[in-house]
N, C-alpha and C positions, 0 to 999 in steps of 0.2 A: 711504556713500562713503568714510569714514575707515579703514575695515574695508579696504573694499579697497588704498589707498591704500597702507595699512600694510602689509597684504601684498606687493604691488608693490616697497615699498622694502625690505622683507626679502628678496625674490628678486632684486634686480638689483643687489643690491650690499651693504644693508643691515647682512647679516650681518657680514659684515668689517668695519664700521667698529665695528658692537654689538661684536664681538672685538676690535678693538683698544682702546676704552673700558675691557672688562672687562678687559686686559692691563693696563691702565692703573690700576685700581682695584688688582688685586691687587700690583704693585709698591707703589703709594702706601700699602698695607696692611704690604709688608715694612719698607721703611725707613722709622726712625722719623720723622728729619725732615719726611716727606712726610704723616704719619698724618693731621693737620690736613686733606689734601685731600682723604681718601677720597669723602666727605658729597657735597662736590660733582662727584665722579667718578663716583659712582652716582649722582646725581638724572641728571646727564646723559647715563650707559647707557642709562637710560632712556628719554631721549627720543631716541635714536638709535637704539633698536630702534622706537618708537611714539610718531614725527613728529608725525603728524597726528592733532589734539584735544587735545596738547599744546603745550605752550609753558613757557619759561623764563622763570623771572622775578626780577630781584632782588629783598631780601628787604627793601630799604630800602620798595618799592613794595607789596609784601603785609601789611607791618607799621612804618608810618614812626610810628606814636608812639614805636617801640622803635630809633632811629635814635642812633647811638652811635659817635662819630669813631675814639675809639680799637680797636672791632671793623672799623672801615672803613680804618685804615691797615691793622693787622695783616691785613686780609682782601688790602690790597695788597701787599704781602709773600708773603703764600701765592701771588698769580696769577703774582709775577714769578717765584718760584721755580718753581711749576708750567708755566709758556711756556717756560722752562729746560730744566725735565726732559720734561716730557708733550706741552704743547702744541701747540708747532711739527710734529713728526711726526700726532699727532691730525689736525689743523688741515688738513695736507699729504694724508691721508687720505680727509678728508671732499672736500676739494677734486679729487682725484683719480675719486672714485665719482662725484663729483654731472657730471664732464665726463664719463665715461663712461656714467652714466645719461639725457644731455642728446645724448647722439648717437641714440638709438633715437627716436623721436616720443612714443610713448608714455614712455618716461621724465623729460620735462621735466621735470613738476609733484613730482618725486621730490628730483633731481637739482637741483632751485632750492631743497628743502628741507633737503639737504644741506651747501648754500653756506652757508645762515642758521646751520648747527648749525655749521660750519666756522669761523664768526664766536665761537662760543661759546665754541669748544673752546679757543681763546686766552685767555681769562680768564673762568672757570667759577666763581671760587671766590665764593660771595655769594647764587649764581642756586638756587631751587627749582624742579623741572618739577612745574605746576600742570594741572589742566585749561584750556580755551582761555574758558569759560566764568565762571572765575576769577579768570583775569588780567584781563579783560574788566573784567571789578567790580570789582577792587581799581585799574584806571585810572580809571573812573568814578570809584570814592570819591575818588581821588588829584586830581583834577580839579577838583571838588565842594569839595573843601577847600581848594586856592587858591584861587579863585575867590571866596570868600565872603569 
């Protein structure tokens, strides 16, 4: 079902946002002040080419023994400079496809996943795309471990 799913959001729209990501990647590549974002420009081309069985996750949540304030400002630094330059049109994008994937019937379940990536694409820098399987476990662990 993900197989298809993926396909579906590569043909109704996907591709252009996958393009505009990759626009996005390669900018953050030329100028230097942006270089810092590239990391998180590509994990999430990726998940904007292949929605579904992925998932974004921050990196506090994959790995919080390694949780470190001073990487978490400077990480806020990078998001605001990136909502600056990348974001907002990204963001604009995403939301643009997923209303016009949400007018067809069949494109709903596309086009709702496009809004979630929509959400990301505003502050990216932190998140890894993991499998869904993954993140899955590392909230369990994340859970497990307050709780006790």
């Amino acid at each position: 079902m993900r197989t298809v799913l993926n396909i579906l959001n590569f043909v109704l729209g996907g591709f252009a946002t996958t393009l505009g990501w990759l626009v996005a990647t390669f900018f953050s590549i030329i100028f230097i002040i942006t270089l810092p974002l590239t990391r998180s420009c590509w994990e999430i081309t990726k998940l904007s080419l292949i929605p579904y069985g992925n998932e974004a996750v921050h990196v506090d949540e994959l790995e919080p023994q390694s949780k470190n304030s001073v990487l978490n400002a400077g990480g806020t630094v990078l998001n605001i400079v990136w909502l600056v330059l990348f974001g907002w049109w990204l963001c604009l994008s995403h939301i643009a496809v997923g209303i016009a994937q949400c007018i067809s019937i069949i494109g709903i379940p596309v086009g709702i996943a496009n809004f979630k990536i929509a959400a990301i694409a505003l502050w990216p820098v932190g998140r890894r795309v993991v499998p869904v399987e993954v993140a899955r476990a590392a909230r369990e662990a994340n859970a497990r471990r307050r709780f006790q």
